[in-house]
C-alpha positions in Angstrom: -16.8 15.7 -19.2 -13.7 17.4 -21.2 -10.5 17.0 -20.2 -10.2 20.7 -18.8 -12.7 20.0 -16.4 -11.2 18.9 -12.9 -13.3 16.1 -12.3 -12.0 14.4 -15.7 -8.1 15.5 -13.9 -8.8 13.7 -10.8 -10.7 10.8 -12.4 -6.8 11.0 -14.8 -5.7 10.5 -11.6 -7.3 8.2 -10.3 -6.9 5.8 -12.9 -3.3 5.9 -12.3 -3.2 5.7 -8.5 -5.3 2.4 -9.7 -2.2 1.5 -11.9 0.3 2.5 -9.8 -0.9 0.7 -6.8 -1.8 -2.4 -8.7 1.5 -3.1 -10.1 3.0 -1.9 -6.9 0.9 -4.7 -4.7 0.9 -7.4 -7.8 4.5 -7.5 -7.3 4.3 -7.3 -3.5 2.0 -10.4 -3.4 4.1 -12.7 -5.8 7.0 -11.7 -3.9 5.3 -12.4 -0.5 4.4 -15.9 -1.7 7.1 -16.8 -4.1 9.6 -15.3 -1.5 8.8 -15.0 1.9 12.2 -15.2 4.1 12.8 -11.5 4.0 9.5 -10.7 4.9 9.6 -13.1 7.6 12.8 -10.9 8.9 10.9 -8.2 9.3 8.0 -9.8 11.1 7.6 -8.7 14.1 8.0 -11.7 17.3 4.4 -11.2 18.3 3.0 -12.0 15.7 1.7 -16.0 15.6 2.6 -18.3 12.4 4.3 -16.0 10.7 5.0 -17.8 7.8 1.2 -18.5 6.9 0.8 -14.5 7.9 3.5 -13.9 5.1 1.6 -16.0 2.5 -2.2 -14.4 3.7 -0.8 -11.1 3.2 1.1 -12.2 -0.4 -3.0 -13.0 -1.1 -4.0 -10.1 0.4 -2.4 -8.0 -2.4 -3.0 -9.9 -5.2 -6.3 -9.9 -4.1 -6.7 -6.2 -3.8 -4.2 -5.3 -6.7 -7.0 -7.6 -9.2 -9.9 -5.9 -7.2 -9.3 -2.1 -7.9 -10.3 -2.9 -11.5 -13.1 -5.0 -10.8 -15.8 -1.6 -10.4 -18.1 -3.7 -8.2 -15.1 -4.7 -5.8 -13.4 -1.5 -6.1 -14.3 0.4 -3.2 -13.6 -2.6 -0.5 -10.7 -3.2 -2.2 -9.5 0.6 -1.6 -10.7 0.2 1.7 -8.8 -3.3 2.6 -5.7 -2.0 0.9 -5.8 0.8 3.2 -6.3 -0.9 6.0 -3.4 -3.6 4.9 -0.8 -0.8 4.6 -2.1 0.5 8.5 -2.0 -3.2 9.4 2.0 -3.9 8.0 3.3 -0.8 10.0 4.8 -2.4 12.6 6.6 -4.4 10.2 7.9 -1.4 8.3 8.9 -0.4 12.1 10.9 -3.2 12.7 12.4 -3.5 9.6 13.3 0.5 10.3 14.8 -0.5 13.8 16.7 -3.4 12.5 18.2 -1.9 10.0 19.6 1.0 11.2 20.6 -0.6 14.7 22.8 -2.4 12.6 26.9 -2.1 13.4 27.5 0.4 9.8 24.1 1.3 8.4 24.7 3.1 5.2 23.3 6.4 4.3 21.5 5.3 1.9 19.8 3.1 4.2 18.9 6.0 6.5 17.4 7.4 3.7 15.3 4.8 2.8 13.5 4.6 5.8 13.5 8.2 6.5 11.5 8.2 3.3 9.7 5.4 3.4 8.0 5.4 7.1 6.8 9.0 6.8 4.7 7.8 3.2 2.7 5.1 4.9 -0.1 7.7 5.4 0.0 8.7 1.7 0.0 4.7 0.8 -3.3 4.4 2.8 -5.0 7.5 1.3 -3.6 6.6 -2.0 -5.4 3.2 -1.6 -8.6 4.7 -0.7 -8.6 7.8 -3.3 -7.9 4.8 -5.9 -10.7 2.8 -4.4 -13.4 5.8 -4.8 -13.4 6.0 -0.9 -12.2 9.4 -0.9 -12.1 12.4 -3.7 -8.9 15.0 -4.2 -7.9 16.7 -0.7 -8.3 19.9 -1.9 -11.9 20.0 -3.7 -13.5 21.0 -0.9 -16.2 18.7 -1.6 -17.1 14.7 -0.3 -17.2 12.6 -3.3 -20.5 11.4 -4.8 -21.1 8.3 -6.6 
């Protein structure tokens, strides 16, 4: 495969979805464990033991973040990553709502979430073209192993 060929651009990209998404929910998962009290403010109230939530979902990353490079684990780790990012939406919500009920929210924090919310659904298939769950949206084709 030469790099003019598409499939060596989309595997390109892949690679750095993999990156990108591995340094991305690295971080997220140390954070998560190593400091959970702002997560735990976005938490929503019906959720049950919130702190051990926090600290399964710190793993959770850290877990898939290590797993997209492991080629055996690399698919179900797409495919839980995706399913993580679905699964923290109501917290993303909340956090949304909280925000910008607040007395002065700033502009830029309107921005942020106006921003952020809407690229949940990218997050997931991000996670899953990463994983080798899914190939390039416009190829037309279903990838093949």
């Amino acid at each position: 495969m030469n790099q003019h060929d598409p499939r060596h651009r989309i595997e390109t990209w892949r690679v750095r979805s993999r990156v990108g998404l591995s340094v991305f929910y690295l971080l997220a998962g140390v954070l998560h464990l190593a400091y959970p009290a702002p997560f735990l403010t976005i938490t929503p109230d019906w959720v049950p033991f919130a702190p051990a939530v926090i600290a399964l979902t710190g793993l959770c990353e850290l877990a898939g973040a290590i797993g997209l490079w492991v080629p055996p684990l690399r698919r179900l780790s797409g495919i839980g990553l995706a399913l993580y990012a679905v699964c923290v939406f109501p917290a993303n919500i909340k956090h949304a709502i909280d925000s910008l009920s607040a007395a002065h929210p700033s502009a830029l924090l309107w921005a942020y979430h106006i921003i952020r919310l809407p690229l949940q659904p990218v997050l997931v298939w991000i996670a899953l073209f990463a994983g080798r769950v899914v190939s390039w949206p416009w190829t037309g084709k279903k990838y093949r192993r």
